[in-house]
N, C-alpha and C positions, 0 to 999 in steps of 0.2 A: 435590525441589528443596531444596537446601542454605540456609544463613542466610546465604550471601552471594549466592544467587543472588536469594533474596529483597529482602535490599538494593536492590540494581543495579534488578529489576523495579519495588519501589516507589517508590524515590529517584528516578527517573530520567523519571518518566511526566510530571512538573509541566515539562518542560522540560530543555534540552542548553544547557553555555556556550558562549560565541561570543568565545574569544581565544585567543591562540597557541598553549596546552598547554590543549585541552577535556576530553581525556578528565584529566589530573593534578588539573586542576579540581575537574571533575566527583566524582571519586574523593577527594579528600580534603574535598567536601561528605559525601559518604558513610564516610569513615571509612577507606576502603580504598587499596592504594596502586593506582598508575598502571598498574602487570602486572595486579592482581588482577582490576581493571576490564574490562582489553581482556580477558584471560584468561575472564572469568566472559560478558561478551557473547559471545565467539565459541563459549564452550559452549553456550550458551542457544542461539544460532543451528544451532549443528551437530546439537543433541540435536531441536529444530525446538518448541522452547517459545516462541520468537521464531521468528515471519518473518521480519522486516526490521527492519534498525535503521539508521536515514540520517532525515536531516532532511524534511520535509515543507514542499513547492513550491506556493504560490498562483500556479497556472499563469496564473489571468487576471491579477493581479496583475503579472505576467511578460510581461504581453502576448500569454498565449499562450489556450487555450480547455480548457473541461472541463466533462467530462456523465458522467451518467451511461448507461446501456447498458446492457438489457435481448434475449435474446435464447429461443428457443424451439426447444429441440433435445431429438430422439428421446433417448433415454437410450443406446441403441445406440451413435449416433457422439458422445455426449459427450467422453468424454475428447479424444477426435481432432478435434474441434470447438476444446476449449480450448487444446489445445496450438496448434493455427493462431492462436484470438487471440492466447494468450498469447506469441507471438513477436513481437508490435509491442511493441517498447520504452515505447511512451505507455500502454500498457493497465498497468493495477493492481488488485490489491482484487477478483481473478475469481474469485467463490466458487458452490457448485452452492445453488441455492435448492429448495425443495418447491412447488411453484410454477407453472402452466402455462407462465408465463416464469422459467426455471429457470438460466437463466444470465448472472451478475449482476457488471459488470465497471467497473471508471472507465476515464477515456480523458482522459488530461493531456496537450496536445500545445505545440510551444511559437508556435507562430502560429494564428492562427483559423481562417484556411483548411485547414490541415491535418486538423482535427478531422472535413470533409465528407470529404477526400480517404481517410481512414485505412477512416472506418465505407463509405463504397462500397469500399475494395478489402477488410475485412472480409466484406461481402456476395457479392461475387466469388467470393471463395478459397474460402467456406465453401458456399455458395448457399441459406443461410440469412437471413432478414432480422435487420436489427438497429432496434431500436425507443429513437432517442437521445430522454433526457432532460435537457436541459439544465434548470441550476438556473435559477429565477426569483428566490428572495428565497435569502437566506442568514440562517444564523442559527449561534449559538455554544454547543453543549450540551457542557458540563467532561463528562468521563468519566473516573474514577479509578476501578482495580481491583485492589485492593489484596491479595497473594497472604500 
């Protein structure tokens, strides 16, 4: 990782602006100009140092529903497993855990109802169960990881 990709990673974790030119913004918080910016995201992304880079939806907030999802799948049909989750657009965050329930996924939908609709047609397609956990309390832990 270069000293500007360093940059972009640590400048950028506290938060994104929110007006007309975000990334020009952003980038001359950082020092960099407005190319260097998009240019250094889209490496980070391409090289897969980044997963994703977009803003983050408080779906209930939005009126919409969010759980978490828990699921327990042979190791055999794993991959083939996530790739059926990961085709709902509302699913995020599906990573393989060491785990008896081994497959660990969010599910952000934008109406409440939806969130029952998506995990029965997840159980359908896969014929796997899915075991949702919706949040009870929330809470707010900072996380910086400074490269």
């Amino acid at each position: 990782m270069n000293d500007t990709e360093r940059t972009i990673i640590n400048g950028l974790q506290g938060g994104f602006p929110v007006c007309e030119r975000p990334f020009l913004a952003a980038a001359e918080r950082l020092g960099l100009s407005e190319e260097a910016l998009i240019d250094g995201l889209r490496g980070l992304l391409d090289a897969g140092v980044l997963s994703r880079f977009g803003p983050m939806y408080h779906a209930e907030r939005l009126g919409g529903a969010l759980s978490l999802v828990a699921m327990e799948i042979p190791a055999a049909d794993f991959e083939q497993i996530a790739g059926q989750v990961n085709a709902f657009p509302e699913v995020a965050h599906n990573y393989a855990r060491d785990h008896t329930f081994n497959m660990w996924f969010v599910l952000a939908t934008e109406k409440p109802e939806r969130k029952t609709e998506i995990l029965d047609e997840i159980e359908r397609i896969t014929g796997y169960r899915v075991y949702d956990m919706p949040k009870l309390t929330e809470y707010f832990v900072g996380l910086r990881l400074d490269v």
